[in-house]
C-alpha positions in Angstrom: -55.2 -75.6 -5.5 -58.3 -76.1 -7.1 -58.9 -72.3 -8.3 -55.2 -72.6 -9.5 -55.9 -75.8 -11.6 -59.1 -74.0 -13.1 -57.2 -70.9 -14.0 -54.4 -73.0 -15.6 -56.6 -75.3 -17.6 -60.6 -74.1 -18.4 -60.3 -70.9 -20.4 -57.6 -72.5 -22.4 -59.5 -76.0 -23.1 -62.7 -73.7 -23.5 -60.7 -71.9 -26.3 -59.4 -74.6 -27.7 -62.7 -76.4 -27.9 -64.1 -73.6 -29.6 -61.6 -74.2 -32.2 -61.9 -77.3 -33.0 -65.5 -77.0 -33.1 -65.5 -74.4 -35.6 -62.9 -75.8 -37.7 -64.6 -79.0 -37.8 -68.7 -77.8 -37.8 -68.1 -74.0 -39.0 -70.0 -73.2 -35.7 -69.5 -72.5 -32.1 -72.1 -73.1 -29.7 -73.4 -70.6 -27.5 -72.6 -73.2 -24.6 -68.7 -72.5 -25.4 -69.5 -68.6 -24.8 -71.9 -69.2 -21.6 -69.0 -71.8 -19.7 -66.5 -68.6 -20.1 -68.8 -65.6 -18.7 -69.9 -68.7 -16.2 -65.8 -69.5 -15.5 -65.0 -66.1 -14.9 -67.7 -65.3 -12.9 -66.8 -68.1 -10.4 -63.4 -67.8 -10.7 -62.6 -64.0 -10.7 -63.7 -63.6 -6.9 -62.3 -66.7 -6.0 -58.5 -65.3 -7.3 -58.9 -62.3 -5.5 -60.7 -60.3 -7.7 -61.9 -56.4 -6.7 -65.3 -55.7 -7.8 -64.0 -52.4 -9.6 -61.7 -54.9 -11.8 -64.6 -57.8 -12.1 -66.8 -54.7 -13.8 -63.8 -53.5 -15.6 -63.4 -56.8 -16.9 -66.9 -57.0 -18.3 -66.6 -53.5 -19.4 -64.1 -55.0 -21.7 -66.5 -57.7 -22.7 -69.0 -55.7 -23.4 -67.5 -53.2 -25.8 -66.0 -56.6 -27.7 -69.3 -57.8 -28.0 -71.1 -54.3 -29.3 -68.1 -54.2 -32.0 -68.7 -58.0 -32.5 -72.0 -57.8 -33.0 -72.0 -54.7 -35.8 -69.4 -56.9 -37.4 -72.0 -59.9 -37.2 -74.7 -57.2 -38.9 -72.3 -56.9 -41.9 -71.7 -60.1 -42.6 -68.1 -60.1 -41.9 -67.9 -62.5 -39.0 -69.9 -65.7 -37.3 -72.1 -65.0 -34.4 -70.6 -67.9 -32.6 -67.0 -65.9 -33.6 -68.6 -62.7 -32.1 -70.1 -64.5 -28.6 -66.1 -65.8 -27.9 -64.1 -63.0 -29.1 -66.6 -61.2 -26.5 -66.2 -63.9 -23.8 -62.6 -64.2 -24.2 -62.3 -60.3 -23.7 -64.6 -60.5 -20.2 -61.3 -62.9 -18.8 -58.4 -60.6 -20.7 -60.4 -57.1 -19.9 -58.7 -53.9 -20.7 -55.4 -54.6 -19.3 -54.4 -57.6 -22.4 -57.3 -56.8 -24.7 -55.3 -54.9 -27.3 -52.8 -57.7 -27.4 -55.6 -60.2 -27.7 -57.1 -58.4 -30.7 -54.0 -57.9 -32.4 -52.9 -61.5 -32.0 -56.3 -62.9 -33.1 -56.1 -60.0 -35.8 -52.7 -61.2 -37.1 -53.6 -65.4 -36.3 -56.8 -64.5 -38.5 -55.2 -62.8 -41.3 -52.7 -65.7 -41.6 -55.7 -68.2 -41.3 -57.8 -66.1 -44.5 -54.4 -66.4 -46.6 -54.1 -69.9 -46.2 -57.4 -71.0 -46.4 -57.9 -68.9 -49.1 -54.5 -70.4 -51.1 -55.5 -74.2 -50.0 -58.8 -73.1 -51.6 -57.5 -72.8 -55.0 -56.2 -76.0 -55.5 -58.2 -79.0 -55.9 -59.1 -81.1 -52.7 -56.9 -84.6 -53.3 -59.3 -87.6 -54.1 -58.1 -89.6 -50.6 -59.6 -86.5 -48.3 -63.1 -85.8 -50.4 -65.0 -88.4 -48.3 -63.8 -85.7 -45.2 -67.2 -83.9 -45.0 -65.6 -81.2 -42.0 -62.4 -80.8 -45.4 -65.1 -80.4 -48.0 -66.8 -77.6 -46.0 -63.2 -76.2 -45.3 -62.7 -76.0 -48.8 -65.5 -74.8 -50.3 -64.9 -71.5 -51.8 -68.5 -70.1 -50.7 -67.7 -71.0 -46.8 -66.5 -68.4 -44.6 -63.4 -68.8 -42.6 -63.6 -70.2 -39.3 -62.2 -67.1 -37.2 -62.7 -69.4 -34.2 -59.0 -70.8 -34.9 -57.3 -67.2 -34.9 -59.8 -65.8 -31.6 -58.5 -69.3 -29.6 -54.8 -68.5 -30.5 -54.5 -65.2 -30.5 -56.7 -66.1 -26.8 -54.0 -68.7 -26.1 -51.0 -66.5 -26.7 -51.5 -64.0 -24.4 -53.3 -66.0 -21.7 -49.6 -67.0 -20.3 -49.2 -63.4 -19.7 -52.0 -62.3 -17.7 -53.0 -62.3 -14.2 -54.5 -65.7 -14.0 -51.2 -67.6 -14.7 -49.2 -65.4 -13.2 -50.3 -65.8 -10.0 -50.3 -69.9 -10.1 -47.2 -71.0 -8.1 -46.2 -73.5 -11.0 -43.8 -74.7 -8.8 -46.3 -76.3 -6.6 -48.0 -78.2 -9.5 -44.0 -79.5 -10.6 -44.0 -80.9 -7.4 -47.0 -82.9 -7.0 
């Protein structure tokens, strides 16, 4: 029961924290990244877990992070952004990776237009005190890919292994 209310509840919270903590900051901090890889490694055993599919799984990690990290080297994404896209693939591994990617692809994409639109208007008098809205808005800030990595994350989590084999039932129940 308890492994069941972990699965249903930390890699999503974790996620979302890391959105709202780049949205409001523009940073993630490495603590978001290490509960994950810690979560996973507790959890994936505990869930029934094969050793063959725990190393798959961080194979999976791993090659987000080595792709991560050479976008990191040009500039084009956070290192925060690059630690959780990499952390999120270690609980997803190869099996819903290419969904993840291409949601938080898409999620991202969407994200850049609209920051980039809400950008080119001037920030309304009432919300420039907002220091979190005035970094948002700057034109020189980067985009805070955290949002798009924690829902493309949270769309596919529903449809992977760890939720699928909670007996939601049981919770409905209690």
């Amino acid at each position: 029961m308890v492994a069941d209310l972990l699965r249903l509840s930390l890699f999503p919270a974790l996620m979302a924290f890391a959105a709202a903590s780049d949205l409001f900051t523009m940073t993630i901090s490495n603590r978001v990244s290490l509960l994950l890889v810690a979560g996973f490694i507790v959890l994936a055993p505990l869930t029934g877990m094969g050793l063959y599919e725990i190393a798959s799984h961080f194979g999976a990690g791993l090659a987000v992070l080595a792709v991560a990290f050479g976008c990191f080297a040009m500039g084009w994404v956070g290192g925060g952004d690059a630690k959780v896209a990499a952390a999120a693939a270690l609980w997803f591994g190869f099996g819903h990776l290419l969904d993840y990617l291409v949601y938080a692809s898409l999620f991202g994409g969407a994200l850049t237009l609209l920051l980039l639109s809400f950008r080119q208007w001037p920030l309304p008098y009432q919300l420039a005190g907002q220091g979190w809205l005035m970094r948002l808005h700057a034109k020189e800030t980067g985009i805070p890919y955290g949002i798009a990595l924690a829902m493309g994350a949270l769309a596919v989590y529903p449809q992977t292994e760890w939720i699928q084999a909670v007996d939601l039932a049981r919770f409905a129940a209690h």
